[in-house]
N, C-alpha and C positions, 0 to 999 in steps of 0.2 A: 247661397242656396245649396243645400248638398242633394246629390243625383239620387233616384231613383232606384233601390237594390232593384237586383239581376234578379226575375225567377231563376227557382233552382227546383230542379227535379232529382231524388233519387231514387237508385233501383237497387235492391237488396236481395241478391239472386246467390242460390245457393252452389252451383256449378257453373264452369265458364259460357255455356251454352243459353243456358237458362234464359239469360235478359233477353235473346237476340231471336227466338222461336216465342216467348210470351210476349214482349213488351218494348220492342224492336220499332215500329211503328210511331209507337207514342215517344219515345229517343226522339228519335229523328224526326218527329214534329215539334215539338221542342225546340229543338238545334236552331232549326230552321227559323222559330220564332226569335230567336237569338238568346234563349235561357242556356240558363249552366244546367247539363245532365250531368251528372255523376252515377256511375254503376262501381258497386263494390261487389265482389265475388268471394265468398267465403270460402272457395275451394274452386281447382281446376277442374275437376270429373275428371281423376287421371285415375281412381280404381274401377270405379261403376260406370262412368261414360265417355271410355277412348279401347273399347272392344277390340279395334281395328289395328290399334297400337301394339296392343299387348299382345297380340296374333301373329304379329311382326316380328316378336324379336324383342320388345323397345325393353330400357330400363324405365325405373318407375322416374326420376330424373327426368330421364328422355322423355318420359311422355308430359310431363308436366309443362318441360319447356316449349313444345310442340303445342298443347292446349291454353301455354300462357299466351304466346304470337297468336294463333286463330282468334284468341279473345280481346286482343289488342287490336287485331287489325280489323272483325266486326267493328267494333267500339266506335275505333278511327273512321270509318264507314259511315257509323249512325251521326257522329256526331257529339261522342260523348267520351268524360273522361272514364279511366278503369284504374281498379284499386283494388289488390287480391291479398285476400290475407292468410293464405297458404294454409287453412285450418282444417283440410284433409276432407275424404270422403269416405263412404259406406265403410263407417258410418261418418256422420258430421257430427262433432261430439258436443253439446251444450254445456258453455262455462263463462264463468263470469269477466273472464277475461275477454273473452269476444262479444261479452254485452258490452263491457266498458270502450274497447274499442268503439264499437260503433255509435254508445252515445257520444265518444269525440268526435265524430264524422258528424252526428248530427249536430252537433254544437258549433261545429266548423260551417259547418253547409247552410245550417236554418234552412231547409229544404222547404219548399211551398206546398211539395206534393210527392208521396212515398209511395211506391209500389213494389210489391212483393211477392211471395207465392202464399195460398192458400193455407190455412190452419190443418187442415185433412187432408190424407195424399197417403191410402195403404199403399201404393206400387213402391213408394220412395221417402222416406222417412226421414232423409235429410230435407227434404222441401219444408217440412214443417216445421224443421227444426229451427231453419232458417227462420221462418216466420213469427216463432217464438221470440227468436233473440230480437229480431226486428222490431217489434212489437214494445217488448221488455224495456229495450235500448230507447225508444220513441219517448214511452211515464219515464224512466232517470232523467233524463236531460231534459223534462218538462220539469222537474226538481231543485226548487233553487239551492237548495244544501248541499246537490249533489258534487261532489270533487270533482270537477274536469273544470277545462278551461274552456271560457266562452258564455254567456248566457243563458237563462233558461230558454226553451225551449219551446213556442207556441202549441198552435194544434193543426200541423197539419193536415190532410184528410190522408188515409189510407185507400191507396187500392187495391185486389187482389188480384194479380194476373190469373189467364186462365191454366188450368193445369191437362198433362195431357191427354189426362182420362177422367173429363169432368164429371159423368157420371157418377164415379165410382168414390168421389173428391168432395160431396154435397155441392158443386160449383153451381148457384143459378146467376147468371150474372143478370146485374142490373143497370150496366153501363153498355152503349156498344159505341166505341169508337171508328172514326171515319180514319182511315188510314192513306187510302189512293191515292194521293199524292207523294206520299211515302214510300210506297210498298215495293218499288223497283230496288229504291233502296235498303229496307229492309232485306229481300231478296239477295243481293250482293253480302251484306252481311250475312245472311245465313249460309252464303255461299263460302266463305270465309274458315267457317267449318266443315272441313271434310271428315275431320274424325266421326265426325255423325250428318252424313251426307244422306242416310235413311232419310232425317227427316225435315229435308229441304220442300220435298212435295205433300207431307203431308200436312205444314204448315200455309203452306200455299193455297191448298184445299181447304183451310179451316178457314183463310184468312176470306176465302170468296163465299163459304158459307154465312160465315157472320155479318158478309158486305150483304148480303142476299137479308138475311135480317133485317140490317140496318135498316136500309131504302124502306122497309115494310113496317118499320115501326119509327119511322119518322114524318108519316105522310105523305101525300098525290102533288103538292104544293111546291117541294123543296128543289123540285127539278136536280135531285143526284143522279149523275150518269147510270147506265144500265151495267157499266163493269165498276162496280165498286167494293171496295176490300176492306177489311172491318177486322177490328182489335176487342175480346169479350171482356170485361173487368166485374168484379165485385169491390162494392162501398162497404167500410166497415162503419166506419163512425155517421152520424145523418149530416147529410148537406143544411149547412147553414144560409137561409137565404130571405129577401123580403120580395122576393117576386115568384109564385109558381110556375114550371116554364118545363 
């Protein structure tokens, strides 16, 4: 009899920060259920998102290696592995070499379930970029012609994490995930990074918003505690299923 593959979750985040403020929660639920996460990191934010660094004194070096440890040690935290492909920021540059890349990640992985950042995002223009390649790298290695190693590539569902100014991002999300069991942890990883220590509270705040949600759009019935903390996602592709629920 041969065992049971491992779910595998990945996260496809453009800066080192990124996974650990969107999609931190859902990690580390994961972890817990004893899947494989993998996060891969298209760039440190060692131009656009380590402010603090380069106020300092730092070299660009220096700040790297400083936002490669924070990202490590989040990671280590949620529960998940990390995987950086040093492909620079503002800008993040769109090429084929970093699609190919990543369709070998997906071909390695056969990931169950892919999250990522939003298609739209004027504040940050590497978020989308990211999401493109994401996206791109997903159809190749669902290609059986395509050169990499490994098999083609099923279908797994996408999700879009939230982004920080949903507003402005068309974000309506149509997922709310339950985090609270999580969320101390997530917490410690976002702690993780000080380079952007800003926005330890404001994620904390969004996470009890969306818990404040959750409870209200899940029913009188479900008996969730009154402190509960919540993860916002968008579905790209339709849920496949034979029961409405």
């Amino acid at each position: 009899m041969t065992s049971a593959k491992t779910r595998t979750l990945l996260v496809i985040s453009a800066h080192a920060g990124d996974f650990v403020w969107r999609a931190g929660g859902a990690i580390a639920l994961a972890a817990d259920r004893g899947e494989r996460a993998k996060v891969v990191c298209l760039s440190f934010g060692e131009r656009g998102e380590s402010a603090k660094a380069w106020r300092a004194g730092r070299t660009l070096d220096e700040i790297k290696a400083i936002r490669r440890e924070e990202a490590q040690n989040a990671a280590a935290t949620l529960g998940a592995e990390i995987e950086f492909f040093d492909a620079g920021d503002y800008p993040l540059v769109e090429s084929p070499e970093l699609v190919d890349r990543l369709v070998r990640v997906y071909r390695e992985l056969e990931p169950d379930v892919v999250l990522t950042h939003p298609p739209a995002d004027p504040y940050n223009g590497d978020h989308p970029a990211a999401a493109r390649m994401a996206l791109q790298a997903r159809v190749l290695a669902q290609a059986a012609g395509y050169d990499a190693p490994g098999e083609p590539l099923g279908a797994p569902p996408v999700f879009f994490f939230e982004p920080h100014q949903p507003e402005q991002c068309d974000f309506k999300p149509d997922v709310l995930l339950d985090i609270t069991p999580a969320f101390d942890r997530k917490r410690k990883a976002m702690e993780c990074l000080p380079a952007q220590q800003h926005m330890w509270d404001y994620y904390t705040d969004l996470a009890k918003r969306r818990g404040v949600q959750l409870r209200r759009n899940a029913g009188p019935n479900l008996g969730l505690p009154h402190y509960t903390m919540g993860e916002a996602y968008m579905r790209l592709y339709p849920q496949v299923t034979d029961v409405l629920a």
